[in-house]
N, C-alpha and C positions, 0 to 999 in steps of 0.2 A: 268503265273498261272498254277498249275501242273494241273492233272486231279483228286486228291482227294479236290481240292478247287473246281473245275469246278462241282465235282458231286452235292457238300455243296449248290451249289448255285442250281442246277437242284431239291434237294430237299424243299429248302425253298419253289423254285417257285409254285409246284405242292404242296404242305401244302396248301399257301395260297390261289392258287386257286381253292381246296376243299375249301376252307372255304366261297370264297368270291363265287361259286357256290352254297352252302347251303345257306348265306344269301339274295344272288337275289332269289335263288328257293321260301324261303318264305316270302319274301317282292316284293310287287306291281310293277312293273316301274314305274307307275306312281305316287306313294308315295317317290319311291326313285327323280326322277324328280323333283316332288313337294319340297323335301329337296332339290336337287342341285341349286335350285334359289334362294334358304334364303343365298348363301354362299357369300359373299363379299372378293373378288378377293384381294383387299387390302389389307384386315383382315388376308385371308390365308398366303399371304406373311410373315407376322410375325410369324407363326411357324416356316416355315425356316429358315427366321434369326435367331430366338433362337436358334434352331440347328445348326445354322452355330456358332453363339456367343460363344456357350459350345465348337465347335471345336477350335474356336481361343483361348477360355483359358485356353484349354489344351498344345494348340501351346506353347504359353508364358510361362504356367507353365514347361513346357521341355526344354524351352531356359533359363529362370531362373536360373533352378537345374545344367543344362549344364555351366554354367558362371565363369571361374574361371579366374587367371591371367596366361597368357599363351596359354588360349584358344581355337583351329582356329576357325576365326571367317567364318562361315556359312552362309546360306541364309533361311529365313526366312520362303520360300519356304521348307527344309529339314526338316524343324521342325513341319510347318503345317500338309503336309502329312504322318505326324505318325500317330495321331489321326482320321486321314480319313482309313487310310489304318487297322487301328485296327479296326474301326465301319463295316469294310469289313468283316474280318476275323471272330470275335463276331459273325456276322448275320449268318455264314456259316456252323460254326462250334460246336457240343453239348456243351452249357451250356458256351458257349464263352470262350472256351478253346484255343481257336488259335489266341486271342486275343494278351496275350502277348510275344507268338516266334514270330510272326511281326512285331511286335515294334524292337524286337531286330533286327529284319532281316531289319527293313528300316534304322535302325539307324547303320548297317554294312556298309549299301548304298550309307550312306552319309558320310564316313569312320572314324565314330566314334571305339572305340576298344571292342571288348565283354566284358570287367570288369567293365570298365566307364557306357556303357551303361546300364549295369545289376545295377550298384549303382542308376543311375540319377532314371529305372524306379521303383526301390525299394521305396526310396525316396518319389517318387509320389503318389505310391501306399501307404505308408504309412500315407502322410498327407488326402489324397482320404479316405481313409480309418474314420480317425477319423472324418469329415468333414460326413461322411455316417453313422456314429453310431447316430451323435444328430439327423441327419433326420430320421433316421429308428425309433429311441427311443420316439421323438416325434410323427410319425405318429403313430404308437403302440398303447400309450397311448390315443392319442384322436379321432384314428377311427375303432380300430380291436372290439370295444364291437359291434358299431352300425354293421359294415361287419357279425360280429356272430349273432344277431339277427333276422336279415335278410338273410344273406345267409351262412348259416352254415357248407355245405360242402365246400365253396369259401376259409372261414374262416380257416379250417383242414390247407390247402394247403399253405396261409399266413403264417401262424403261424409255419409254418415248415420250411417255407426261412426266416423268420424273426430267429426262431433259428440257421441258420443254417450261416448265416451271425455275427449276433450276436457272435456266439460260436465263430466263427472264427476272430473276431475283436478283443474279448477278450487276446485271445492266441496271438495275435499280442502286446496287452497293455500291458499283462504278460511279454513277450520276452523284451519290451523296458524297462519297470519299474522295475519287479523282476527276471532278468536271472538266477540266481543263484539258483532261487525257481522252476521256470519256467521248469529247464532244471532234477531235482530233480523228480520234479511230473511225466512227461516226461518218465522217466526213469521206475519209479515205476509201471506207465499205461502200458506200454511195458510188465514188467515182468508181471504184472497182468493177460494181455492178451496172454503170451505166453504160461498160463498153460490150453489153451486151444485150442489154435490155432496154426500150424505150425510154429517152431519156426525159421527157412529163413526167412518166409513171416513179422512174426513180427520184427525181425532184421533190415528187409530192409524199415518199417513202423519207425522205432527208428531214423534209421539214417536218413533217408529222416527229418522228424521232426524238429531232435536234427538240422542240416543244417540250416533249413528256420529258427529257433529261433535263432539261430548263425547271419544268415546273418540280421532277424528285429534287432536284437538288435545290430549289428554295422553300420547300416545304421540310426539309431534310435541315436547313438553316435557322425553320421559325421552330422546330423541334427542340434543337440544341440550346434555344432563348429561354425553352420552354421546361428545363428539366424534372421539375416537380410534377408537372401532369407526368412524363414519361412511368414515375414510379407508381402511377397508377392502372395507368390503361397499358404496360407491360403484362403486369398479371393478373390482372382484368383477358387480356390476348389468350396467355396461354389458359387460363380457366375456363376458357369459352372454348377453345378448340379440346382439353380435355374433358367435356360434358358431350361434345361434338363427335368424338371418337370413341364414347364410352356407350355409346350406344348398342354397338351391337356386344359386347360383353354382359351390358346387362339385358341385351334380348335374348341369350343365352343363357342367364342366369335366371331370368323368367322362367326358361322350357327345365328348372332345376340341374343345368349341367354346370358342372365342376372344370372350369378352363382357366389356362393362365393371361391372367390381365395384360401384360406385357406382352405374349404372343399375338393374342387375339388383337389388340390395340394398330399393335405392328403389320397384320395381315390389312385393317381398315383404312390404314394411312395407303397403303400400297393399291387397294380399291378405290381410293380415291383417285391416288394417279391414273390408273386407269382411264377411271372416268370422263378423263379431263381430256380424253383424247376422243369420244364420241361424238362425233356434231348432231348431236339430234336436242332436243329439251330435257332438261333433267338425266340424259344420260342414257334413256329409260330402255330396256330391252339389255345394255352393256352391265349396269348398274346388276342388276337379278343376273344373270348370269357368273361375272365375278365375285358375286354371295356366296353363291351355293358350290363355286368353285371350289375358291378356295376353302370355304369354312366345312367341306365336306370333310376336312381331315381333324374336325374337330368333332365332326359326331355322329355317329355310325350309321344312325336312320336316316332314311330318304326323306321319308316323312316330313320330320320334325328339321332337316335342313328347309326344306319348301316352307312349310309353319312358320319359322324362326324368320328366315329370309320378308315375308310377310309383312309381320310385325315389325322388323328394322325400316321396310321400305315405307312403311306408311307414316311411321313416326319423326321418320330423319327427312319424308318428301311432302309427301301429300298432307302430315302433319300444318307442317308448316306455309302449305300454299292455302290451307285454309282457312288459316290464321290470319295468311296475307289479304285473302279474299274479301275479311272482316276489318283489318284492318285498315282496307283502301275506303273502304267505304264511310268509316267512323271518322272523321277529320277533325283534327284539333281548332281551336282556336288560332285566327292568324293573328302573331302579334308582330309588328315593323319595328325592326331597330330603330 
């Protein structure tokens, strides 16, 4: 691991623990105590495994899209530690940007070829994608009024990574469905913008663009060729994002409280948006904050908000960046097409 990974992790750590300092400074020990005996050791198990579930069917889905005739056949091992080693890099790095040169960089490891690799995680990204739009679109509609009502500057901050996902899905659905339209608008936005802006810098904003519409929309084509995998790694998609979202439900179910799965679900997808609009690693300091926010309306003690909050962040983060930790290090077997 270089030392711009090593600093990513030095800064998560010191986020967090400002934060997890400001919340013992103003919660009791003894109220936090009192929440650590409601927690059933069992109960917590189960966020793990869901965390672990979402890794393994991210595994599968990359073995999946990998499967052709001809194949080398791999080990199962190579394919799990892409999705450990990405939940590494995501935690470390602003706005999980180092998320996907790792993937490519495990998948060199295990000596797959840069092109192959670049199609399978496109691929992924694509079905992930549309699998995140019906979640987004549903949570939206039936929890951003209550989120605005109650906490309104929370709401601002939602509604901006919900646009800003959204926006970006769209331009994805574009590229698949109407390239020809796609690539037109595209162009026009470009000139628009060049009569104001440096025109290098819009240049180099066109072709970057016009590229990723190129590449959705023939990866969006070897999809269509491809329709039997889809029937796999679809619901492989959404079981991985529901093990992923189910997290704090059953961190809540730990601390023995009684909530509705659907609410709670619905407030998680909406902290994610959130999230997506912090530039920092992991989120960290935005992340704890919109927990305890919103999920304060699910359960009356301080306490055991803080407690619960805890347990969610370590299993849905730090979980898994030390998974990746392990995972970077254990290196499969290279085998060369």
């Amino acid at each position: 691991m270089n030392k711009k990974s090593f600093w990513g992790i030095i800064v998560v750590l010191l986020i967090s623990g400002f934060v997890l300092y400001l919340d013992l400074k103003e919660t009791p020990v003894k109220v936090l105590a009192a929440a650590a005996k409601q927690i059933n050791p069992g109960k917590v198990a189960l966020v793990f495994l869901a965390m672990l579930l979402s890794y393994l069917c991210e595994a599968l889905i990359l073995r999946i899209l990998a499967k052709r005739p001809g194949e080398a056949k791999r080990s199962f091992w190579s394919y799990l530690r892409i999705p450990l080693i990405q939940a590494l890099f995501n935690g470390i790095t602003p706005m999980a940007t180092g998320g996907q040169p790792s993937q490519l960089a495990a998948m060199a490891e295990m000596g797959m070829p840069i092109g192959r690799s670049t199609s399978i995680l496109m691929m992924k990204f694509i079905c992930y994608q549309l699998v995140v739009l019906a979640a987004y679109l549903t949570a939206f509609a039936s929890g951003f009024s209550l989120v605005a009502s109650k906490f309104a500057g929370l709401a601002i901050f939602i509604f901006i990574g919900f646009a800003l996902h959204v926006s970006s899905i769209i331009l994805l659905l574009l590229a698949m469905f109407a390239h020809d339209w796609t690539r037109r608008m595209v162009k026009k936005l470009m000139a628009f913008l060049g009569k104001f802006l440096p025109k290098d810098k819009v240049q180099s904003w066109e072709e970057a663009t016009l590229a990723q519409v190129e590449s959705f929309y023939q990866e969006s084509q070897a999809l269509k060729k491809e329709k039997q995998k889809l029937w796999g790694v679809i619901p492989l998609t959404i079981l991985q994002l529901l093990c992923y979202y189910s997290a704090p439900y059953l961190t809540l179910y730990a601390f023995g409280l009684s909530v509705s799965y659907f609410q709670v679900t619905i407030m998680t997808i909406l902290i994610i948006m959130f999230m997506a609009v912090i530039p920092v690693p992991g989120a960290s300091g935005g992340a704890e904050f919109s927990f305890q926010t919103l999920f304060a309306s699910f359960i009356a003690k301080p306490g055991l908000v803080v407690a619960a909050m805890f347990v969610w962040r370590f299993a849905t983060y730090f979980f898994g960046m030390i998974l990746g930790i392990f995972a970077w290090s254990i290196k499969p077997a290279k085998i060369r097409e």
